[in-house]
MMTF fields as JSON, N, C-alpha, C and O atoms, coordinates in Angstrom:
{
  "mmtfVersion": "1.0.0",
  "mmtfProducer": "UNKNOWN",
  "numBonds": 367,
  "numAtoms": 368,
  "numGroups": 92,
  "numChains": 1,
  "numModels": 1,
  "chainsPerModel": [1],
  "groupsPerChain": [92],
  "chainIdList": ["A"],
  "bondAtomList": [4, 2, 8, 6, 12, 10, 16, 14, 20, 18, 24, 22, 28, 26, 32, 30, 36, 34, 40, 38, 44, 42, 48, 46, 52, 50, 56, 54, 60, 58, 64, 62, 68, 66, 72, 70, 76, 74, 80, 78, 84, 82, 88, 86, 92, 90, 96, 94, 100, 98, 104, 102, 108, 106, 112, 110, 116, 114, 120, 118, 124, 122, 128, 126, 132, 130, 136, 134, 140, 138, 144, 142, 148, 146, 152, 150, 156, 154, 160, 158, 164, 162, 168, 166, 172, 170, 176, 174, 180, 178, 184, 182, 188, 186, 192, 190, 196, 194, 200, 198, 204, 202, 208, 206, 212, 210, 216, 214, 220, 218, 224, 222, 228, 226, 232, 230, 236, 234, 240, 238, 244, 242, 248, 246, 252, 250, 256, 254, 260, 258, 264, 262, 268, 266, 272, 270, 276, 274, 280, 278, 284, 282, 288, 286, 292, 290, 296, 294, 300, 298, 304, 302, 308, 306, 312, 310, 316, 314, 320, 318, 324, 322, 328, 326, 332, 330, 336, 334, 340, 338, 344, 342, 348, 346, 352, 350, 356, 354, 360, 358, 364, 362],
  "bondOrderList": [1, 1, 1, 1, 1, 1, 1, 1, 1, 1, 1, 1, 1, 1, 1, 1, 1, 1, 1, 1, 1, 1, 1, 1, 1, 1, 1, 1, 1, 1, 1, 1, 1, 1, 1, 1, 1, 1, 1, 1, 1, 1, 1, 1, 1, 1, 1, 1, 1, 1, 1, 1, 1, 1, 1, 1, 1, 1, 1, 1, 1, 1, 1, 1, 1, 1, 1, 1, 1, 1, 1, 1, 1, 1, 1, 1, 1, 1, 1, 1, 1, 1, 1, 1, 1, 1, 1, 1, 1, 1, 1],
  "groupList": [{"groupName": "UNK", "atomNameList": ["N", "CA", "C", "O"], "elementList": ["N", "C", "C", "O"], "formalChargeList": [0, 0, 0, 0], "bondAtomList": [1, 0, 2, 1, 3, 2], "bondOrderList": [1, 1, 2], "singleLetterCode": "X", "chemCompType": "L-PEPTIDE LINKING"}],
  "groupTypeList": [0, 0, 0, 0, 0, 0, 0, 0, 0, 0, 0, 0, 0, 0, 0, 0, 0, 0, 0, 0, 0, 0, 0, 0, 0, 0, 0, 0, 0, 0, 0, 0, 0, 0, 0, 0, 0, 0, 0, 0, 0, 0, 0, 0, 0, 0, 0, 0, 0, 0, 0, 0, 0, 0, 0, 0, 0, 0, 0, 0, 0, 0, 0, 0, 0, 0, 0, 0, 0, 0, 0, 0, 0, 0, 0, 0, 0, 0, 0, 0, 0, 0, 0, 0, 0, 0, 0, 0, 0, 0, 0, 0],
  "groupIdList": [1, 2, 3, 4, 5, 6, 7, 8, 9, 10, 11, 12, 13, 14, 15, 16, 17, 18, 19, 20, 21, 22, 23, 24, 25, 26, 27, 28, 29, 30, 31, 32, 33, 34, 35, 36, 37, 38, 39, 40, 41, 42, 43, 44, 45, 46, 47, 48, 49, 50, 51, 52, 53, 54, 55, 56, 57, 58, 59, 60, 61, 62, 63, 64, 65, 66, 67, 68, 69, 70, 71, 72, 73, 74, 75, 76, 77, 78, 79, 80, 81, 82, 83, 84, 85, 86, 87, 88, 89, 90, 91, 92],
  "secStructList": [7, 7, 7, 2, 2, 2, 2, 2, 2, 2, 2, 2, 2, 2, 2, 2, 2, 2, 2, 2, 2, 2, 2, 2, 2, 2, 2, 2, 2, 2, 2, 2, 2, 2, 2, 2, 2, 2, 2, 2, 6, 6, 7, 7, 2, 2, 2, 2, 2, 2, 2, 2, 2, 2, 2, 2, 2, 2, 2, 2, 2, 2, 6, 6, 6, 1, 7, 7, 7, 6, 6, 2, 2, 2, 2, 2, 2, 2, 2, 2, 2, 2, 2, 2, 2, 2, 2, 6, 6, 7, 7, 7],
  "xCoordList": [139.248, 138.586, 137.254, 136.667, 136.81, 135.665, 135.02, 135.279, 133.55, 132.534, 131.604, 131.333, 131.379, 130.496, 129.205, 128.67, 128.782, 127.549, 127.003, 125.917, 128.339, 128.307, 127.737, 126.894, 128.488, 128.853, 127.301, 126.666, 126.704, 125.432, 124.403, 123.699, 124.671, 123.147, 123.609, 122.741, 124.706, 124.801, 124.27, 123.324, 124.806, 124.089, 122.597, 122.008, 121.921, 120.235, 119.897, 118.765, 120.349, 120.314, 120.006, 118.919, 121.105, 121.127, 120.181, 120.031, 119.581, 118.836, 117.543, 116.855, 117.082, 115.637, 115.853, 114.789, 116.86, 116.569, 116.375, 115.839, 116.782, 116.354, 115.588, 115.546, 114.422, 113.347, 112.891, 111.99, 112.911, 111.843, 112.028, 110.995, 113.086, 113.291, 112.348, 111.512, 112.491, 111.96, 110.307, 109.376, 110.124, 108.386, 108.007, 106.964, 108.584, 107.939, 107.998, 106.993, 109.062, 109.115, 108.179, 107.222, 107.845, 106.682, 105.352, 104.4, 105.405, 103.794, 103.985, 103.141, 104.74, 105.172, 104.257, 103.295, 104.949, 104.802, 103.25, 102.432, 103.035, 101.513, 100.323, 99.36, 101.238, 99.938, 99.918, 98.954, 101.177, 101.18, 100.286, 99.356, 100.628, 99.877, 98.392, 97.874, 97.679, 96.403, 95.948, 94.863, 96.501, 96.429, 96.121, 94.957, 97.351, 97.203, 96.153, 95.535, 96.184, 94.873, 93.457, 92.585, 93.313, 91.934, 91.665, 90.496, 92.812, 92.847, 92.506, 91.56, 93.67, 93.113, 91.7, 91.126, 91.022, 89.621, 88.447, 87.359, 89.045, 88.019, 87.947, 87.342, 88.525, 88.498, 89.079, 90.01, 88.478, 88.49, 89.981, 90.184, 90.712, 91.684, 90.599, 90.738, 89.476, 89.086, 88.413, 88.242, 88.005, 86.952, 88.115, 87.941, 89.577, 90.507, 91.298, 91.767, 91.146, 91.755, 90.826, 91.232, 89.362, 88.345, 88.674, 88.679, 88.85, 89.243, 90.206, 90.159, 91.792, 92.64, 92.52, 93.006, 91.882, 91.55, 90.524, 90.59, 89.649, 89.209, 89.706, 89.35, 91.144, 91.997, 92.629, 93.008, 92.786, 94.219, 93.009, 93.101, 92.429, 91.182, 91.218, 91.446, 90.964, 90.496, 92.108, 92.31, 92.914, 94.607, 94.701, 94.989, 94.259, 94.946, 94.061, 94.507, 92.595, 91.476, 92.07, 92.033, 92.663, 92.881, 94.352, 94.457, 95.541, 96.277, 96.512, 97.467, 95.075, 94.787, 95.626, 95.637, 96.246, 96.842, 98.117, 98.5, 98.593, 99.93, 100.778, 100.567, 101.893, 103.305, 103.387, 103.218, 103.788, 103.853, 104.348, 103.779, 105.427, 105.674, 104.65, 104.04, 104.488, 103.032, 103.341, 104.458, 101.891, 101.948, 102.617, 102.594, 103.142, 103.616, 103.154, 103.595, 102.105, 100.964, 100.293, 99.978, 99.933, 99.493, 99.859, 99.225, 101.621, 102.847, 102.534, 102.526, 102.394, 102.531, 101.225, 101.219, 100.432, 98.754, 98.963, 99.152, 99.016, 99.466, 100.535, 100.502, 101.598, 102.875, 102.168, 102.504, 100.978, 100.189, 99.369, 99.364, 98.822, 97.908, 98.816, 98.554, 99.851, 100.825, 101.264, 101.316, 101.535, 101.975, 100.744, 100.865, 99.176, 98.551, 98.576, 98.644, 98.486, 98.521, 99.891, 100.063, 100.431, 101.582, 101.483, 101.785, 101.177, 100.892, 100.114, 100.289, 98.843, 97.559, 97.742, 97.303, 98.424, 99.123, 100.505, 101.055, 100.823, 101.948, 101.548, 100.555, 101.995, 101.337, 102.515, 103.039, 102.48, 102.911, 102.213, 102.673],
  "yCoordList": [139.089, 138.11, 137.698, 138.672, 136.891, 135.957, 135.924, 135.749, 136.249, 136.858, 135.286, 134.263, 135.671, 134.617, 134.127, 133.048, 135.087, 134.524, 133.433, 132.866, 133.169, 131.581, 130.478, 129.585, 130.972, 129.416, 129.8, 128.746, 130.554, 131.039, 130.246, 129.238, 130.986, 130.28, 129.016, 128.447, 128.306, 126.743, 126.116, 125.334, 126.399, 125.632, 126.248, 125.586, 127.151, 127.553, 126.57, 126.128, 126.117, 125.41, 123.979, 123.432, 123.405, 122.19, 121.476, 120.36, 123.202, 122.748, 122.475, 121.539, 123.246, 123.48, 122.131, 121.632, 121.605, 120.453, 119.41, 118.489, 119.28, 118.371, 118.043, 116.825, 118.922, 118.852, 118.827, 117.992, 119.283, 118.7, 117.913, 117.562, 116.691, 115.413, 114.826, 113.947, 115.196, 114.033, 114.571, 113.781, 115.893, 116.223, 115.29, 114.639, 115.318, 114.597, 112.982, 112.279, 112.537, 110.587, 110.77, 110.09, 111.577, 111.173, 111.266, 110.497, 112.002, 112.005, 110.931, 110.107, 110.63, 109.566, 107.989, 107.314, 107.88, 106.783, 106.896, 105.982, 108.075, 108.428, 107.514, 106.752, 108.26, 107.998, 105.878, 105.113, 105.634, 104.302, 103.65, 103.004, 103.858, 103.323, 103.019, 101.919, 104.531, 104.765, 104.176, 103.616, 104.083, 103.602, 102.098, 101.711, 101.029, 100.146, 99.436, 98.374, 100.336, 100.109, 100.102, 99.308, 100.819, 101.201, 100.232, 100.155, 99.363, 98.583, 97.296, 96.609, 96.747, 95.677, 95.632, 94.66, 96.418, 97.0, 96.507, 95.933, 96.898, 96.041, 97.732, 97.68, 98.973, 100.133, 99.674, 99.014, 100.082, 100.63, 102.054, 103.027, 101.584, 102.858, 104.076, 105.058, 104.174, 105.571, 105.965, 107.176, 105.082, 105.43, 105.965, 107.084, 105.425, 105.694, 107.475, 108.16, 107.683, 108.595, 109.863, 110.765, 109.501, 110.286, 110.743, 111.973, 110.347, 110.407, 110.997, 111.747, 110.988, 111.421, 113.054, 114.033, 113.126, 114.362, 115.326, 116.55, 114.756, 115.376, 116.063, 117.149, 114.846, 115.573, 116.567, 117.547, 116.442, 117.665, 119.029, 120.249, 118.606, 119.891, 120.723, 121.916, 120.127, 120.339, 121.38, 122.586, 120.34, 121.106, 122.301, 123.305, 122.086, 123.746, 124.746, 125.816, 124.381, 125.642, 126.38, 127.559, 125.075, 125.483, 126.072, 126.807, 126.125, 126.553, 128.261, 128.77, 128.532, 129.723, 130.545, 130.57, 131.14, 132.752, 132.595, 133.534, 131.693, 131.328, 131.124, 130.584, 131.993, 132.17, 130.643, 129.643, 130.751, 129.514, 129.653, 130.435, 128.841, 129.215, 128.678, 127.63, 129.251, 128.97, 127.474, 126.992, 126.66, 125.429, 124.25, 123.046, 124.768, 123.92, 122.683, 121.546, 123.347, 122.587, 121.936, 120.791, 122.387, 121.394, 120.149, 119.149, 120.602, 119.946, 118.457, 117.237, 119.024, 118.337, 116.852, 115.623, 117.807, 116.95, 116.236, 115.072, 116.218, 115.467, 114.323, 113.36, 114.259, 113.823, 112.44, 111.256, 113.221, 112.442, 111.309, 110.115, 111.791, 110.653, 109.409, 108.258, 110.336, 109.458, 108.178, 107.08, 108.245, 107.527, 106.5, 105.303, 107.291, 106.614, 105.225, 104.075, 105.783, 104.556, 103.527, 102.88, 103.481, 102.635, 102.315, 101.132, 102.472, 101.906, 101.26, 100.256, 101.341, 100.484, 99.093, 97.952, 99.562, 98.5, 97.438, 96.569, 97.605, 96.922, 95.498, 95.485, 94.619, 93.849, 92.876, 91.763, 93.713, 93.181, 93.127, 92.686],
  "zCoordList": [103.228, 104.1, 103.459, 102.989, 103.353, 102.817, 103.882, 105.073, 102.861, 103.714, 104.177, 103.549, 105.317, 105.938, 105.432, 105.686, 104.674, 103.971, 103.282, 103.404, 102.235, 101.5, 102.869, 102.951, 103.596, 104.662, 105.286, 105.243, 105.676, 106.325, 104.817, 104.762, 104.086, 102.809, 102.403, 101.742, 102.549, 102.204, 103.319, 103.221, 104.383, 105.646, 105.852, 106.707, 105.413, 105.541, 104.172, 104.372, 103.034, 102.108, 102.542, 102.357, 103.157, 103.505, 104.927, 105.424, 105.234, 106.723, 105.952, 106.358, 104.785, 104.453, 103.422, 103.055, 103.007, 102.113, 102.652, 102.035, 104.01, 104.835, 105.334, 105.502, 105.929, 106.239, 105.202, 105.294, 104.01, 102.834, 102.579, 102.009, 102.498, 102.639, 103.857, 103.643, 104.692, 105.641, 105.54, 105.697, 105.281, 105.294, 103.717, 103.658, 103.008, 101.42, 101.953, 101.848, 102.441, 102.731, 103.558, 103.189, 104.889, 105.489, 104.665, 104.797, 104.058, 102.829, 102.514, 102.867, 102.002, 100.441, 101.603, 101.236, 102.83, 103.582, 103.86, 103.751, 104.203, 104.804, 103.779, 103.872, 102.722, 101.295, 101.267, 101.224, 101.307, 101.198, 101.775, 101.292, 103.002, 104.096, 103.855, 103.662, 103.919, 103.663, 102.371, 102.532, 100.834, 99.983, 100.308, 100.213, 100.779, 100.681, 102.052, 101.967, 103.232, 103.971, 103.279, 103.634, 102.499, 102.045, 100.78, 100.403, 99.979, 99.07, 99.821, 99.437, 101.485, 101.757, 102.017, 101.526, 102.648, 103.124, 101.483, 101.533, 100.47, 99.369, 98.342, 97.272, 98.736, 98.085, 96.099, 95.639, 95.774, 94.592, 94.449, 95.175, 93.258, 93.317, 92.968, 93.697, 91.907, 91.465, 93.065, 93.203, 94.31, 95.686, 96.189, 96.671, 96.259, 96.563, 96.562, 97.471, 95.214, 94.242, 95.066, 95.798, 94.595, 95.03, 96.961, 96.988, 98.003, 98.887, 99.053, 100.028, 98.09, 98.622, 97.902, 98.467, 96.742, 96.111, 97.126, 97.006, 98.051, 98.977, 99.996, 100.454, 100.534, 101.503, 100.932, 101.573, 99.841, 99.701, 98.776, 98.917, 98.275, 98.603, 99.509, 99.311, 100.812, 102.275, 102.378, 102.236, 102.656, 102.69, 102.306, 102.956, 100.408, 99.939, 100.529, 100.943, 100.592, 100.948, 102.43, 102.779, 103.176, 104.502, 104.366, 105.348, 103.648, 103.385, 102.05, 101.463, 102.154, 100.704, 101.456, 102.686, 100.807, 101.101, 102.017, 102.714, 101.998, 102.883, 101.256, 100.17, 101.979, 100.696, 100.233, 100.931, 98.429, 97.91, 96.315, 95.553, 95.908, 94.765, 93.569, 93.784, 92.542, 91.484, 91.303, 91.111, 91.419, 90.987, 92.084, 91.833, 93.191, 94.153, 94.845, 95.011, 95.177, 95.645, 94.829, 95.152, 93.716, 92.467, 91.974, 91.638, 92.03, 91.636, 92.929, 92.766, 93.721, 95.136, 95.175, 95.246, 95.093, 94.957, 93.352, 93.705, 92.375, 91.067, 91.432, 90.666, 92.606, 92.675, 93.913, 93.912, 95.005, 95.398, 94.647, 94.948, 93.828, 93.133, 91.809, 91.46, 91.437, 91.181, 92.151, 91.595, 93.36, 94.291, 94.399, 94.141, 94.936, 95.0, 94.197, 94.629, 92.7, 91.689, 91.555, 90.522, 92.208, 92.191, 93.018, 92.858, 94.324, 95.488, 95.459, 96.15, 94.734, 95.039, 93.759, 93.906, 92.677, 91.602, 92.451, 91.774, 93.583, 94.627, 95.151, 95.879, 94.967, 95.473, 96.761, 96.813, 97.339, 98.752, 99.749, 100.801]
}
């Protein structure tokens, strides 16, 4: 008899990839937003950059010592300011 487990860690697989899907598109949208608000407003991308490097400052300090694989968050905040710059280069 085949053990239940596969079917238990594919579906704990497919629950946690999902919510990291919808938690990353909501960043992804968040950042847009704020990006291209702060561009119509007359912002500068580096006043820009500088701002969003503040929030996620603020984030990791307030997030220290909570489980995390090395570089995640790094990975995460780098993947932010990437966006930033394509967003604020958009011209819609």
């Amino acid at each position: 008899m085949p053990s239940p487990l596969p079917e238990e860690l594919g579906r704990a697989l497919r629950g946690a990839t999902d919510r990291t899907l919808v938690a990353l598109t909501a960043l992804r949208k968040a950042v847009r937003r704020h990006v291209q608000d702060e561009r119509d407003r007359g912002a500068t991308l580096p006043d820009i950059e500088v701002e969003l490097r503040t929030i996620i400052a603020r984030v990791l300090k307030a997030a220290a010592g909570r489980d995390s694989i090395d570089g995640e968050r790094d990975a995460l905040a780098n993947q932010m300011m990437k966006w930033s710059e394509g967003f604020y280069k958009q011209n819609d």
